[in-house]
Residue frames relative to the residue before (quaternion, step in Angstrom):
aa qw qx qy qz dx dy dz
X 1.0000 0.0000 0.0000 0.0000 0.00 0.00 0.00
X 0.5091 0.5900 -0.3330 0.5309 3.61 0.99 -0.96
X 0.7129 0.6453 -0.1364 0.2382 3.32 0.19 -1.66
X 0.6322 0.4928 -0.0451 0.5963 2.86 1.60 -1.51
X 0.7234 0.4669 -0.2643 0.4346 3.42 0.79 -0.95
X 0.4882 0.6544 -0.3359 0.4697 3.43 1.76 -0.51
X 0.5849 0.5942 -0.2626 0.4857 3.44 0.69 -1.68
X 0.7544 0.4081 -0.3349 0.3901 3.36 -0.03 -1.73
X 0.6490 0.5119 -0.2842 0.4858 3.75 0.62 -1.09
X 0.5777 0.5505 -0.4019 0.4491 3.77 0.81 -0.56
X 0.6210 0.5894 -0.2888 0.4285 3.31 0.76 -1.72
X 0.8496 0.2870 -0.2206 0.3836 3.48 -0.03 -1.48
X 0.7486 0.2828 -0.4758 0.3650 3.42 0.65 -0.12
X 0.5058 0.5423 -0.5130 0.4323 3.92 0.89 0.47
X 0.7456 0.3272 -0.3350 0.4742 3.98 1.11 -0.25
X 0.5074 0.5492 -0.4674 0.4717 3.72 1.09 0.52
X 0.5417 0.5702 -0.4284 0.4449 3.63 1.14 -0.85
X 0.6754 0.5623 -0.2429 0.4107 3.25 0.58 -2.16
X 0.6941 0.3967 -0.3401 0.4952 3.91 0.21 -0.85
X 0.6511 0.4923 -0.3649 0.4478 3.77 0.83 -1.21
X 0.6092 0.5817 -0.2557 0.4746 3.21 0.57 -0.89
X 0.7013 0.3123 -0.2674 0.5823 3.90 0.00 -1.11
X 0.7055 0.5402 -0.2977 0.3492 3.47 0.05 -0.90
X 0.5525 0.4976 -0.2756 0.6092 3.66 1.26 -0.49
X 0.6753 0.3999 -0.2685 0.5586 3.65 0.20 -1.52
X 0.6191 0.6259 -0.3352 0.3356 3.95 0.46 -0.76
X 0.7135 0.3245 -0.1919 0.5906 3.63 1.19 -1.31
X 0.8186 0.2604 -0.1799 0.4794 3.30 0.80 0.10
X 0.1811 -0.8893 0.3873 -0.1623 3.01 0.73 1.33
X 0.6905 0.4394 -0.1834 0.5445 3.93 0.80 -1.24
X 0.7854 0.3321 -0.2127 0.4771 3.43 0.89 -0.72
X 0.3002 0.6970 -0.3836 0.5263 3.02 1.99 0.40
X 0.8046 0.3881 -0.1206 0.4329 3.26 0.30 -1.77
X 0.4970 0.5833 -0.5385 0.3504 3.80 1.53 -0.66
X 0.7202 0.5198 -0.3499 0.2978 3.59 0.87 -1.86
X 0.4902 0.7140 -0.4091 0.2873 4.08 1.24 -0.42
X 0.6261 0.6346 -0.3553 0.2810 3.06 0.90 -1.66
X 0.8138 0.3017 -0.3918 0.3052 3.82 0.31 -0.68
X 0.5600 0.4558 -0.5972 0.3494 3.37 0.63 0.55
X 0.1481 -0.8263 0.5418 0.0431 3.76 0.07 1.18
X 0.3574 0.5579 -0.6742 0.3263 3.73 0.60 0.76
X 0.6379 0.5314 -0.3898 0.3983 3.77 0.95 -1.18
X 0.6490 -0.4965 0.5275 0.2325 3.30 -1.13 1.16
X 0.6364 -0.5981 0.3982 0.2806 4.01 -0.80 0.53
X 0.7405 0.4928 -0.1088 0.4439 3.08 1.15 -1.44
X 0.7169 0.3444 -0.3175 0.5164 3.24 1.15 -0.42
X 0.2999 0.7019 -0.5456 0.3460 3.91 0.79 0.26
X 0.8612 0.1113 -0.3129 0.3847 3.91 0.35 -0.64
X 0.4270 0.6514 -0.4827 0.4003 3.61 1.24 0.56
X 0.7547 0.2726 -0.3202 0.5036 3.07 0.48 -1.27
X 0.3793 0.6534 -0.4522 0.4741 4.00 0.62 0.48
X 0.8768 0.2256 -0.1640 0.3917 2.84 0.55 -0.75
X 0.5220 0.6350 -0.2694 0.5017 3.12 1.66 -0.86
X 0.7762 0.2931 -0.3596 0.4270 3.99 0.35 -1.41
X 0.7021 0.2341 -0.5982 0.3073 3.67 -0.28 0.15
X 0.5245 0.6043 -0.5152 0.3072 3.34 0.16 0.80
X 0.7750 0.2349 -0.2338 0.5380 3.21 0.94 -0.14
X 0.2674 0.3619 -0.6275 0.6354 3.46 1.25 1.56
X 0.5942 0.5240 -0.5118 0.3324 3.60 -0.09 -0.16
X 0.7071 0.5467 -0.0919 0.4390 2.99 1.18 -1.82
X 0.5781 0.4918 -0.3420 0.5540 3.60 1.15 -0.86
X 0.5607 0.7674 -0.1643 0.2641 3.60 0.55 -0.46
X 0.6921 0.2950 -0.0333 0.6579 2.59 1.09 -1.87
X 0.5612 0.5970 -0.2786 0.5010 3.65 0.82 -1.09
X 0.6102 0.4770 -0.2704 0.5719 4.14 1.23 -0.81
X 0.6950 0.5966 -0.2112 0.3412 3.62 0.86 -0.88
X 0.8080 0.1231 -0.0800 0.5706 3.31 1.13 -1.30
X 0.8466 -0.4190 0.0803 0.3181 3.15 -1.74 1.94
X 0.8953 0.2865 0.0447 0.3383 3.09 0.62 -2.01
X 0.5362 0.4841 -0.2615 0.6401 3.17 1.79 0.68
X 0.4551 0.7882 -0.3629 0.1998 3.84 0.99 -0.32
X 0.6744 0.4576 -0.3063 0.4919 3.55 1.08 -0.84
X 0.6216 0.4621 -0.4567 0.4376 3.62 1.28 -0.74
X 0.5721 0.4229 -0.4968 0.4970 3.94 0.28 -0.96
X 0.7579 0.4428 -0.3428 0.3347 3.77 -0.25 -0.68
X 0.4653 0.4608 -0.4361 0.6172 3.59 1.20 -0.71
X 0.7104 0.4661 -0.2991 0.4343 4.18 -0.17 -1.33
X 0.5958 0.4997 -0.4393 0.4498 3.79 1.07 -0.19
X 0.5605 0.5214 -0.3546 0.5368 3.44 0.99 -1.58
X 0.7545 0.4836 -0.3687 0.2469 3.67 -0.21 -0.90
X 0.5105 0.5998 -0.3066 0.5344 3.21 1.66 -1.31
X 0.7977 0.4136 -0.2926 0.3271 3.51 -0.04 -1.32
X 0.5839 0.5548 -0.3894 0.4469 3.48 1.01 -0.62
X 0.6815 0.4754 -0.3733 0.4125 3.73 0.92 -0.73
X 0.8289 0.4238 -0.2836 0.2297 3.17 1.16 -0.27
X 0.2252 0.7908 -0.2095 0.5292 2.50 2.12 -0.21
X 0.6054 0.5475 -0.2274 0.5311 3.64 0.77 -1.43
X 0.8214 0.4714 -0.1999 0.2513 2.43 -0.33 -2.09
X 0.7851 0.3441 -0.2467 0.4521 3.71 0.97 -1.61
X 0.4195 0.6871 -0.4708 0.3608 3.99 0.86 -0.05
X 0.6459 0.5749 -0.2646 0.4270 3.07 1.23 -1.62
X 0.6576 0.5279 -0.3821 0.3780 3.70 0.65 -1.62
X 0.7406 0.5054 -0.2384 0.3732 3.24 0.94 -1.66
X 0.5197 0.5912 -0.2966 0.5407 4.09 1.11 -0.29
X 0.7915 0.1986 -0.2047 0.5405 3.45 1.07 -0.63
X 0.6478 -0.6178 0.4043 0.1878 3.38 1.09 0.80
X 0.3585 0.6871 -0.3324 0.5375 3.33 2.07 0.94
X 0.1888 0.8132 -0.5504 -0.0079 3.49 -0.11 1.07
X 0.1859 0.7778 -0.5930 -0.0937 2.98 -1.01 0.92
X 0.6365 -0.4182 0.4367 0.4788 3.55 -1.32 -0.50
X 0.3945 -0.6833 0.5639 0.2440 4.05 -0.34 0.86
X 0.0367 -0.7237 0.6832 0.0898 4.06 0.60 -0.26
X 0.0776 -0.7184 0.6459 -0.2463 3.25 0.03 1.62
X 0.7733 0.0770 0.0198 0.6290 4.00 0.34 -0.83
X 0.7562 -0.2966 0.2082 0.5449 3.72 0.67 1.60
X 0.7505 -0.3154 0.1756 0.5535 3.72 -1.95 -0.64
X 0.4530 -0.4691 0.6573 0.3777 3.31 -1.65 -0.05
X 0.0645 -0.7467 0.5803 0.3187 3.55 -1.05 0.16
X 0.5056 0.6127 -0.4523 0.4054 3.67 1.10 -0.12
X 0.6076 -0.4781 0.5139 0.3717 3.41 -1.55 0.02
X 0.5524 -0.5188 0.5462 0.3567 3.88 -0.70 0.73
X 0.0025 0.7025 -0.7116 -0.0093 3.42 -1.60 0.28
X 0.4795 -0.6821 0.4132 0.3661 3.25 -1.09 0.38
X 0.6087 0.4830 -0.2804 0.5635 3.32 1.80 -1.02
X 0.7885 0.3748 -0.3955 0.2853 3.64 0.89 0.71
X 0.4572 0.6667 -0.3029 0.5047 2.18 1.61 0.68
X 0.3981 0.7021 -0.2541 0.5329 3.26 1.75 -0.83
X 0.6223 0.5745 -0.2791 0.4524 3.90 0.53 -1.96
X 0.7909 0.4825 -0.2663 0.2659 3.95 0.64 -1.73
X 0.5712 0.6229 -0.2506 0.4721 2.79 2.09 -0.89
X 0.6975 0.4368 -0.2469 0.5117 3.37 0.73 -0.94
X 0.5584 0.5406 -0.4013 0.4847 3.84 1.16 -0.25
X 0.6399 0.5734 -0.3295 0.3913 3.52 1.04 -0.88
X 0.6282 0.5014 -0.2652 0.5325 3.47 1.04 -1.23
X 0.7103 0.4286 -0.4293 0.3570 3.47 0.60 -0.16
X 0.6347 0.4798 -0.3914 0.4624 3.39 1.21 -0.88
X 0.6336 0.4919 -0.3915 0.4509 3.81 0.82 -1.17
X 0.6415 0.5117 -0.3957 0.4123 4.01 0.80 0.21
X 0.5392 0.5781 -0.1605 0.5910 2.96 1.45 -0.93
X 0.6782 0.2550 -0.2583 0.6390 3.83 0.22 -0.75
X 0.6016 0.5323 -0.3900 0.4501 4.30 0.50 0.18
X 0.6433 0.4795 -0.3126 0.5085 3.52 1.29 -0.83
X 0.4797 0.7266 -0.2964 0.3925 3.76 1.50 -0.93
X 0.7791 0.3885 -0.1832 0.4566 3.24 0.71 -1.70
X 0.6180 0.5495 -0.2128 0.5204 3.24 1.41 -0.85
X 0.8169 -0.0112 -0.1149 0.5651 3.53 0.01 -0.10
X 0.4722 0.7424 -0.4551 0.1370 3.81 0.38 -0.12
């Protein structure tokens, strides 16, 4: 019973982020796509799709995370999310790219590298967290 009540409490606060989260990056979309530009593996052209496209489907993981009979997919789509980002920011940090990850809209602090480090290590917790979901949810 505990166990369950753990899960449930896991769930909702890993699909409120995901919706908070898209839903910010969503109304603000251009300043979305400004924070893309330095990862320059991505191909120009796709900088304002996928701007515009990925908080939508943190929205979607979300909602999909929220209801009973959909829960393992939003969580599977969390793992999937986090791994890109996970990727994505190792990479910046390997090339000595710092930036601010505007994860929840602007950053107003100064980037760091060791705060950047924290998002990485925040991801691995949620993509564990959304892993225990699929796994026992």
């Amino acid at each position: 019973m505990i166990f369950r009540c753990i899960l449930l409490a896991i769930r909702v606060i890993l699909a409120l982020t995901f919706l908070y989260a898209g839903l910010i990056k969503a109304g603000a979309s251009q300043q979305f796509a400004i924070g893309l530009m330095p990862f320059t593996f991505l191909p120009d052209n796709w900088i304002d799709p996928l701007a515009w496209t990925l908080p939508w489907v943190e929205v979607a993981a979300g909602i999909l995370l929220l209801l009973p009979w959909t829960k393992k997919m939003g969580a599977s789509l969390i793992i999937v999310l986090c791994i890109i980002f996970i990727v994505a920011l190792s990479w910046a940090l390997r090339e000595d790219i710092i930036i601010a990850c505007s994860c929840f809209g602007e950053e107003d602090e100064v980037p760091s590298a060791l705060k950047m480090q924290l998002v990485i290590v925040r991801d691995i917790v949620m993509a564990l967290a959304a892993g225990l979901i699929v796994w026992k949810g």
